[in-house]
C-alpha positions, 0 to 999 in steps of 0.5 A: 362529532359533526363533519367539520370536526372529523375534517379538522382532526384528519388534516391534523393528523395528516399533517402530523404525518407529513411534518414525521416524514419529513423530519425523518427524511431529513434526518436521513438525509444527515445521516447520509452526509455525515457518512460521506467517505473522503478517500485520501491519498497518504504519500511519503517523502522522500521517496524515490532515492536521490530524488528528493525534488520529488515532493520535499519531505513530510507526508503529502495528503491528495484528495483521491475524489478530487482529481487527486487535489493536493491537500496538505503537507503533515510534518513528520521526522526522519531526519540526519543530524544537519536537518537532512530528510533521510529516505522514507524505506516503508510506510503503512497504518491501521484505520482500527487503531488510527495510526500511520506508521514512516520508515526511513534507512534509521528510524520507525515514526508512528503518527496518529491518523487525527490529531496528526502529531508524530506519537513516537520515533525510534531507531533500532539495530541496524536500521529500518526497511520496507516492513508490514503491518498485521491485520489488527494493527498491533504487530510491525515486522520490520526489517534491519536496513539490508542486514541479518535479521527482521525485528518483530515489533509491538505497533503501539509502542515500538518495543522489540518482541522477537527477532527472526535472523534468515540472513538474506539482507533484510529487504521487503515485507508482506503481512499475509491478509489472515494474520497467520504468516509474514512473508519476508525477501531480503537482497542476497536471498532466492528464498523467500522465508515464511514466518510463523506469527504465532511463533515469530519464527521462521517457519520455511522457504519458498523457492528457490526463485532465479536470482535475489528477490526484490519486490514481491506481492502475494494473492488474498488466500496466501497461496501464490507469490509474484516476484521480481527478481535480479536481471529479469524484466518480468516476475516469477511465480511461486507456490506458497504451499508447497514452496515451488516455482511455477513459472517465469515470465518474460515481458515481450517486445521491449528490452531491458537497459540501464535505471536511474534506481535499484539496479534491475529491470522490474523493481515493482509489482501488484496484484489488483484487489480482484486478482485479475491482473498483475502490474508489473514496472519496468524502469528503463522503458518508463512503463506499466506492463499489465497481465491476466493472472486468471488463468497461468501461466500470466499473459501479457495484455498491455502496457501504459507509459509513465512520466518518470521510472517506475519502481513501485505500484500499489492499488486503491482500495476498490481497484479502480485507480493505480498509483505507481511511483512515477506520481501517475494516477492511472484508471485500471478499467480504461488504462488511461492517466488521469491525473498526476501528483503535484505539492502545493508548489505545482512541483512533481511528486513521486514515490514508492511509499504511498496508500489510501486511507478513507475517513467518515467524519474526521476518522479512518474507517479504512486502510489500503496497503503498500504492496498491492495484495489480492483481496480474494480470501477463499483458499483454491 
Protein backbone atom coordinates (compact mmCIF):
# COMPACT_ATOMS: atom_id res chain seq x y z
CA UNK A 1 0.00 0.00 0.00
CA UNK A 2 1.81 3.23 -1.02
CA UNK A 3 1.45 6.71 1.05
CA UNK A 4 -1.37 8.08 -0.51
CA UNK A 5 -3.82 5.18 -0.03
CA UNK A 6 -2.50 4.86 3.78
CA UNK A 7 -3.68 8.87 3.94
CA UNK A 8 -6.93 8.65 2.05
CA UNK A 9 -7.78 5.47 4.46
CA UNK A 10 -6.79 7.43 7.61
CA UNK A 11 -9.00 10.67 6.84
CA UNK A 12 -11.62 8.06 6.25
CA UNK A 13 -11.35 6.93 9.20
CA UNK A 14 -11.07 10.07 10.86
CA UNK A 15 -13.88 11.23 9.46
CA UNK A 16 -15.76 8.16 10.22
CA UNK A 17 -14.85 9.07 13.86
CA UNK A 18 -15.64 12.94 13.76
CA UNK A 19 -19.30 12.42 12.05
CA UNK A 20 -19.85 9.25 15.40
CA UNK A 21 -19.01 11.94 17.91
CA UNK A 22 -21.21 14.01 16.49
CA UNK A 23 -24.05 12.07 16.10
CA UNK A 24 -23.71 10.98 19.29
CA UNK A 25 -23.27 14.76 20.75
CA UNK A 26 -26.21 15.18 19.06
CA UNK A 27 -27.99 12.51 20.48
CA UNK A 28 -27.07 13.55 23.81
CA UNK A 29 -27.87 16.92 23.29
CA UNK A 30 -31.64 15.33 22.79
CA UNK A 31 -31.43 13.59 25.18
CA UNK A 32 -31.06 16.36 27.42
CA UNK A 33 -33.83 18.47 26.36
CA UNK A 34 -36.24 15.77 26.20
CA UNK A 35 -35.58 15.74 30.11
CA UNK A 36 -35.94 19.16 30.41
CA UNK A 37 -37.99 19.49 33.87
CA UNK A 38 -41.11 21.87 33.42
CA UNK A 39 -41.94 22.85 37.35
CA UNK A 40 -45.44 23.62 37.57
CA UNK A 41 -47.45 25.17 40.11
CA UNK A 42 -51.30 23.51 40.62
CA UNK A 43 -53.60 26.08 42.67
CA UNK A 44 -57.12 25.22 43.35
CA UNK A 45 -60.01 27.53 43.64
CA UNK A 46 -62.04 28.40 45.40
CA UNK A 47 -59.53 28.44 48.01
CA UNK A 48 -59.77 31.02 50.46
CA UNK A 49 -63.35 30.85 52.09
CA UNK A 50 -65.83 33.80 50.92
CA UNK A 51 -63.04 34.79 48.89
CA UNK A 52 -63.96 33.74 45.77
CA UNK A 53 -62.64 36.61 43.63
CA UNK A 54 -59.50 34.91 44.58
CA UNK A 55 -58.90 33.23 41.17
CA UNK A 56 -62.61 31.93 40.22
CA UNK A 57 -62.98 28.44 40.21
CA UNK A 58 -61.15 25.53 38.55
CA UNK A 59 -57.62 24.40 39.01
CA UNK A 60 -55.00 27.11 38.01
CA UNK A 61 -51.66 25.88 36.46
CA UNK A 62 -48.24 28.65 36.71
CA UNK A 63 -45.19 28.30 35.38
CA UNK A 64 -42.71 28.00 38.55
CA UNK A 65 -39.31 28.77 35.90
CA UNK A 66 -41.43 31.29 34.48
CA UNK A 67 -41.95 34.03 36.93
CA UNK A 68 -44.58 31.87 38.05
CA UNK A 69 -46.32 32.69 34.32
CA UNK A 70 -50.20 31.94 34.39
CA UNK A 71 -50.46 29.16 32.24
CA UNK A 72 -53.96 27.61 31.84
CA UNK A 73 -57.00 27.06 33.82
CA UNK A 74 -58.06 23.13 33.97
CA UNK A 75 -62.16 22.92 34.49
CA UNK A 76 -62.72 20.53 37.49
CA UNK A 77 -66.15 19.86 39.45
CA UNK A 78 -67.28 20.91 42.96
CA UNK A 79 -70.13 22.72 42.52
CA UNK A 80 -73.73 23.13 44.41
CA UNK A 81 -76.98 22.53 42.71
CA UNK A 82 -77.10 26.58 41.12
CA UNK A 83 -73.36 26.19 39.45
CA UNK A 84 -72.11 27.74 42.66
CA UNK A 85 -68.31 26.40 43.14
CA UNK A 86 -68.09 25.24 46.44
CA UNK A 87 -64.75 25.76 48.66
CA UNK A 88 -61.85 23.52 47.61
CA UNK A 89 -60.93 21.99 51.70
CA UNK A 90 -57.71 19.52 50.26
CA UNK A 91 -55.93 19.07 47.06
CA UNK A 92 -53.14 16.45 46.74
CA UNK A 93 -51.75 13.91 43.57
CA UNK A 94 -49.32 11.35 43.03
CA UNK A 95 -46.59 11.66 40.00
CA UNK A 96 -46.40 7.18 40.28
CA UNK A 97 -50.11 7.03 39.47
CA UNK A 98 -50.41 10.67 37.52
CA UNK A 99 -53.52 11.60 39.47
CA UNK A 100 -54.62 15.18 41.34
CA UNK A 101 -56.85 14.76 43.51
CA UNK A 102 -59.80 18.18 44.84
CA UNK A 103 -61.68 18.16 47.97
CA UNK A 104 -64.42 20.52 48.59
CA UNK A 105 -67.10 20.70 51.95
CA UNK A 106 -69.23 17.76 49.72
CA UNK A 107 -67.18 15.95 47.19
CA UNK A 108 -63.78 14.01 46.49
CA UNK A 109 -62.51 14.62 42.32
CA UNK A 110 -59.52 12.83 41.07
CA UNK A 111 -58.47 14.02 37.97
CA UNK A 112 -55.76 12.43 35.65
CA UNK A 113 -52.11 14.75 35.59
CA UNK A 114 -52.29 14.24 31.45
CA UNK A 115 -55.14 14.11 29.60
CA UNK A 116 -56.60 16.60 32.26
CA UNK A 117 -60.14 14.92 32.30
CA UNK A 118 -61.96 14.93 35.59
CA UNK A 119 -61.62 10.38 35.94
CA UNK A 120 -64.60 10.52 38.87
CA UNK A 121 -66.39 12.53 41.50
CA UNK A 122 -68.14 11.30 44.75
CA UNK A 123 -69.73 12.52 47.98
CA UNK A 124 -69.34 10.63 51.11
CA UNK A 125 -71.02 10.77 54.52
CA UNK A 126 -70.79 13.51 55.98
CA UNK A 127 -68.79 15.35 53.74
CA UNK A 128 -65.18 16.24 52.67
CA UNK A 129 -61.96 18.04 54.43
CA UNK A 130 -58.35 18.60 54.01
CA UNK A 131 -57.09 14.67 53.43
CA UNK A 132 -53.54 13.19 52.68
CA UNK A 133 -52.32 11.02 50.00
CA UNK A 134 -50.09 7.65 50.97
CA UNK A 135 -46.74 7.64 49.65
CA UNK A 136 -47.67 5.06 46.52
CA UNK A 137 -50.57 7.21 45.67
CA UNK A 138 -53.08 4.12 46.21
CA UNK A 139 -54.39 5.37 49.67
CA UNK A 140 -56.58 8.79 50.60
CA UNK A 141 -57.44 9.49 54.01
CA UNK A 142 -60.21 11.83 54.12
CA UNK A 143 -61.54 13.31 56.68
CA UNK A 144 -65.62 13.96 57.28
CA UNK A 145 -66.26 17.82 56.97
CA UNK A 146 -65.55 18.75 60.98
CA UNK A 147 -67.57 15.41 61.88
CA UNK A 148 -66.78 12.25 63.77
CA UNK A 149 -64.73 10.36 61.78
CA UNK A 150 -61.93 10.17 58.71
CA UNK A 151 -63.07 7.55 55.78
CA UNK A 152 -59.94 5.39 54.57
CA UNK A 153 -60.18 5.39 50.95
CA UNK A 154 -58.97 3.45 47.90
CA UNK A 155 -57.18 6.44 45.44
CA UNK A 156 -58.16 4.61 42.47
CA UNK A 157 -61.39 4.22 42.65
CA UNK A 158 -62.80 6.22 45.59
CA UNK A 159 -64.32 3.26 47.47
CA UNK A 160 -64.46 3.49 51.20
CA UNK A 161 -62.18 0.64 52.87
CA UNK A 162 -62.11 1.70 56.53
CA UNK A 163 -63.52 4.00 58.96
CA UNK A 164 -61.52 5.54 62.09
CA UNK A 165 -64.16 7.46 64.46
CA UNK A 166 -61.60 9.92 67.10
CA UNK A 167 -64.43 12.33 67.41
CA UNK A 168 -62.63 15.29 67.51
CA UNK A 169 -64.35 17.17 64.27
CA UNK A 170 -62.51 15.92 61.71
CA UNK A 171 -60.25 18.66 60.21
CA UNK A 172 -56.66 18.17 58.93
CA UNK A 173 -54.50 15.22 57.49
CA UNK A 174 -50.85 14.50 57.26
CA UNK A 175 -49.69 11.31 55.58
CA UNK A 176 -46.40 10.28 57.46
CA UNK A 177 -43.54 10.11 54.54
CA UNK A 178 -42.86 6.31 55.23
CA UNK A 179 -46.29 5.10 54.75
CA UNK A 180 -46.40 3.62 58.48
CA UNK A 181 -48.74 6.33 60.27
CA UNK A 182 -51.52 9.29 59.37
CA UNK A 183 -51.60 11.72 61.63
CA UNK A 184 -55.14 13.11 61.95
CA UNK A 185 -56.47 16.91 63.99
CA UNK A 186 -59.87 17.58 64.18
CA UNK A 187 -61.47 21.02 65.55
CA UNK A 188 -62.66 19.96 69.01
CA UNK A 189 -59.40 17.97 69.86
CA UNK A 190 -56.07 18.78 71.79
CA UNK A 191 -55.09 15.54 70.53
CA UNK A 192 -53.51 14.95 67.77
CA UNK A 193 -54.61 10.73 66.74
CA UNK A 194 -51.85 8.58 65.40
CA UNK A 195 -53.47 6.06 62.98
CA UNK A 196 -51.87 2.83 62.17
CA UNK A 197 -52.00 2.18 57.93
CA UNK A 198 -51.41 -0.96 58.29
CA UNK A 199 -54.67 -1.45 60.48
CA UNK A 200 -56.51 1.71 59.33
CA UNK A 201 -56.66 2.34 63.14
CA UNK A 202 -56.18 4.61 65.50
CA UNK A 203 -53.19 3.41 67.14
CA UNK A 204 -52.71 6.57 69.85
CA UNK A 205 -52.43 10.48 70.77
CA UNK A 206 -50.24 12.88 71.04
CA UNK A 207 -50.55 15.54 73.27
CA UNK A 208 -52.52 16.94 74.84
CA UNK A 209 -51.40 20.36 73.31
CA UNK A 210 -53.24 23.74 74.78
CA UNK A 211 -55.96 24.47 73.04
CA UNK A 212 -58.03 22.54 69.38
CA UNK A 213 -55.19 21.63 66.89
CA UNK A 214 -55.64 23.43 63.80
CA UNK A 215 -52.91 23.23 60.91
CA UNK A 216 -50.08 20.98 61.55
CA UNK A 217 -46.95 19.53 59.79
CA UNK A 218 -44.61 17.17 60.81
CA UNK A 219 -40.60 16.37 60.29
CA UNK A 220 -39.27 13.44 57.55
CA UNK A 221 -38.25 10.87 60.24
CA UNK A 222 -41.85 11.24 61.97
CA UNK A 223 -40.74 12.16 65.12
CA UNK A 224 -41.80 15.67 65.84
CA UNK A 225 -45.15 17.80 65.34
CA UNK A 226 -45.33 21.48 64.77
CA UNK A 227 -48.97 23.01 65.57
CA UNK A 228 -50.92 25.70 65.57
CA UNK A 229 -53.58 25.68 67.96
CA UNK A 230 -56.76 27.93 69.25
CA UNK A 231 -55.46 31.59 70.55
CA UNK A 232 -51.91 31.42 69.97
CA UNK A 233 -49.76 33.35 67.82
CA UNK A 234 -47.13 30.81 67.34
CA UNK A 235 -47.24 26.96 67.35
CA UNK A 236 -46.30 24.12 69.73
CA UNK A 237 -44.10 21.43 69.51
CA UNK A 238 -44.89 17.64 70.20
CA UNK A 239 -43.16 14.45 70.29
CA UNK A 240 -44.36 11.83 68.04
CA UNK A 241 -42.60 9.17 70.06
CA UNK A 242 -43.62 9.51 73.07
CA UNK A 243 -46.57 11.74 72.69
CA UNK A 244 -45.62 14.70 74.75
CA UNK A 245 -45.41 18.58 74.56
CA UNK A 246 -42.23 19.97 74.44
CA UNK A 247 -42.55 23.69 73.93
CA UNK A 248 -44.77 26.65 73.04
CA UNK A 249 -43.56 29.01 71.22
CA UNK A 250 -44.50 32.78 71.06
CA UNK A 251 -44.11 34.94 68.51
CA UNK A 252 -42.30 38.15 69.70
CA UNK A 253 -42.92 41.67 69.09
CA UNK A 254 -46.46 41.70 67.37
CA UNK A 255 -49.68 41.14 68.72
CA UNK A 256 -52.66 38.94 68.01
CA UNK A 257 -56.17 40.93 66.59
CA UNK A 258 -59.01 40.35 64.72
CA UNK A 259 -58.64 37.75 60.85
CA UNK A 260 -60.82 37.79 57.93
CA UNK A 261 -60.48 33.73 58.29
CA UNK A 262 -60.67 30.75 60.78
CA UNK A 263 -60.82 32.69 63.83
CA UNK A 264 -57.30 32.27 65.13
CA UNK A 265 -54.05 33.79 65.03
CA UNK A 266 -51.73 31.15 63.20
CA UNK A 267 -53.93 29.49 60.88
CA UNK A 268 -50.91 27.84 58.82
CA UNK A 269 -47.50 26.47 59.50
CA UNK A 270 -44.32 24.29 57.51
CA UNK A 271 -41.29 23.07 57.58
CA UNK A 272 -38.59 23.75 54.67
CA UNK A 273 -37.78 20.37 53.06
CA UNK A 274 -34.34 20.84 54.99
CA UNK A 275 -35.77 20.97 58.13
CA UNK A 276 -34.26 24.00 59.11
CA UNK A 277 -36.68 26.54 59.30
CA UNK A 278 -40.53 26.40 60.58
CA UNK A 279 -43.15 29.21 58.66
CA UNK A 280 -45.48 29.94 60.36
CA UNK A 281 -48.63 32.56 59.31
CA UNK A 282 -50.18 34.98 61.22
CA UNK A 283 -53.21 36.76 59.65
CA UNK A 284 -53.93 39.84 61.35
CA UNK A 285 -50.52 41.11 60.87
CA UNK A 286 -50.49 39.92 57.20
CA UNK A 287 -46.94 38.28 57.70
CA UNK A 288 -44.69 35.08 57.44
CA UNK A 289 -42.68 34.48 60.73
CA UNK A 290 -39.67 32.21 60.10
CA UNK A 291 -37.73 30.28 62.95
CA UNK A 292 -34.58 28.16 63.29
CA UNK A 293 -35.63 24.63 64.34
CA UNK A 294 -32.08 23.27 64.18
CA UNK A 295 -31.59 23.53 67.68
CA UNK A 296 -35.13 23.57 70.36
CA UNK A 297 -36.68 25.25 71.53
CA UNK A 298 -37.29 27.31 67.90
CA UNK A 299 -35.98 30.80 67.59
CA UNK A 300 -37.28 33.41 66.00
CA UNK A 301 -35.35 34.68 63.16
CA UNK A 302 -37.37 36.86 60.88
CA UNK A 303 -40.70 38.17 59.34
CA UNK A 304 -41.76 39.09 55.63
CA UNK A 305 -44.97 40.99 54.81
CA UNK A 306 -47.54 39.13 52.63
CA UNK A 307 -50.43 41.30 50.24
CA UNK A 308 -53.10 39.47 51.80
CA UNK A 309 -53.84 37.25 55.38
CA UNK A 310 -52.03 34.48 55.23
CA UNK A 311 -53.67 31.12 56.43
CA UNK A 312 -51.46 28.59 54.69
CA UNK A 313 -47.85 27.86 53.69
CA UNK A 314 -46.26 25.07 51.62
CA UNK A 315 -42.89 24.75 49.99
CA UNK A 316 -41.28 23.83 46.32
CA UNK A 317 -40.03 20.67 46.17
CA UNK A 318 -36.45 21.72 46.36
CA UNK A 319 -36.88 24.36 49.20
CA UNK A 320 -36.03 27.30 47.36
CA UNK A 321 -39.26 29.25 47.01
CA UNK A 322 -42.28 29.52 49.44
CA UNK A 323 -45.97 29.65 48.49
CA UNK A 324 -48.37 30.99 51.38
CA UNK A 325 -51.84 31.57 50.71
CA UNK A 326 -51.80 35.15 50.12
CA UNK A 327 -50.71 34.37 46.46
CA UNK A 328 -47.14 35.58 47.24
CA UNK A 329 -43.86 33.49 45.77
CA UNK A 330 -41.10 34.32 48.40
CA UNK A 331 -37.56 33.08 47.60
CA UNK A 332 -36.50 31.10 50.92
CA UNK A 333 -32.78 32.15 50.84
CA UNK A 334 -33.40 35.87 50.16
CA UNK A 335 -36.46 36.47 51.94
CA UNK A 336 -37.77 38.49 49.32
CA UNK A 337 -41.18 38.16 46.75
CA UNK A 338 -40.60 37.58 43.88
CA UNK A 339 -43.41 37.21 42.06
CA UNK A 340 -47.20 37.11 42.60
CA UNK A 341 -49.91 34.89 41.52
CA UNK A 342 -52.03 36.30 38.91
CA UNK A 343 -55.22 34.49 36.20
CA UNK A 344 -55.38 35.27 32.87
CA UNK A 345 -57.66 38.17 33.84
CA UNK A 346 -54.23 39.92 35.44
CA UNK A 347 -56.75 39.18 38.82
CA UNK A 348 -55.08 38.22 42.14
CA UNK A 349 -54.94 34.85 42.97
CA UNK A 350 -54.76 33.24 46.31
CA UNK A 351 -55.30 29.97 48.32
CA UNK A 352 -54.87 27.39 50.63
CA UNK A 353 -54.76 24.47 48.68
CA UNK A 354 -51.82 24.62 46.09
CA UNK A 355 -48.43 22.16 45.43
CA UNK A 356 -45.86 21.36 42.73
CA UNK A 357 -45.75 18.83 40.15
CA UNK A 358 -42.84 18.61 37.64
CA UNK A 359 -43.12 16.86 34.19
CA UNK A 360 -40.46 15.35 31.95
CA UNK A 361 -41.93 15.10 28.37
CA UNK A 362 -45.61 15.60 29.03
CA UNK A 363 -45.63 13.32 32.10
CA UNK A 364 -45.15 13.71 36.32
CA UNK A 365 -42.18 12.49 37.35
CA UNK A 366 -42.67 14.51 40.57
CA UNK A 367 -45.17 15.61 43.43
CA UNK A 368 -44.82 18.24 46.32
CA UNK A 369 -47.00 18.27 49.03
CA UNK A 370 -49.72 20.49 50.52
CA UNK A 371 -48.56 20.62 54.39
CA UNK A 372 -44.77 21.58 54.07
CA UNK A 373 -43.36 18.12 55.31
CA UNK A 374 -39.77 17.72 56.22
CA UNK A 375 -37.62 15.73 54.06
CA UNK A 376 -34.92 14.66 56.20
CA UNK A 377 -35.84 10.41 56.49
CA UNK A 378 -32.91 9.44 59.03
CA UNK A 379 -34.79 8.75 62.86
CA UNK A 380 -32.59 10.85 65.55
Amino acid sequence: MNSRSLLSICLVLLLGSALCCTATSVARADDDASQAVERRLYVATPGIRNYLEYGGHGLLVFDIDNGHRFIKRIPTGGVDANGRPLNVKGICASAETGRIYISTIRTLQCLDLVSEKLLWERTYEGGCDRMSLSPDGKVIYQPSFEKDHWHVLDAMTGDVIATIVPKSRAHNTVYGPDGRECYLAGLASPLLTVADTSTHTAARTVGPFSASIRPFTVNGSQTLCFVCVNGLLGFEVGDLRTGEKLHRIFVDGYQRGPVKRHGCPSHGIGLTPDESEIWVCDAHNRRMHIFDVTEMPPKQLESIEVRDEPGWITFSIDGTLAWPSSGDVIDVESRQIIATLTDEEGRAVGSEKLLEIDFVDGKPVRAGDQFGIGQIRERK
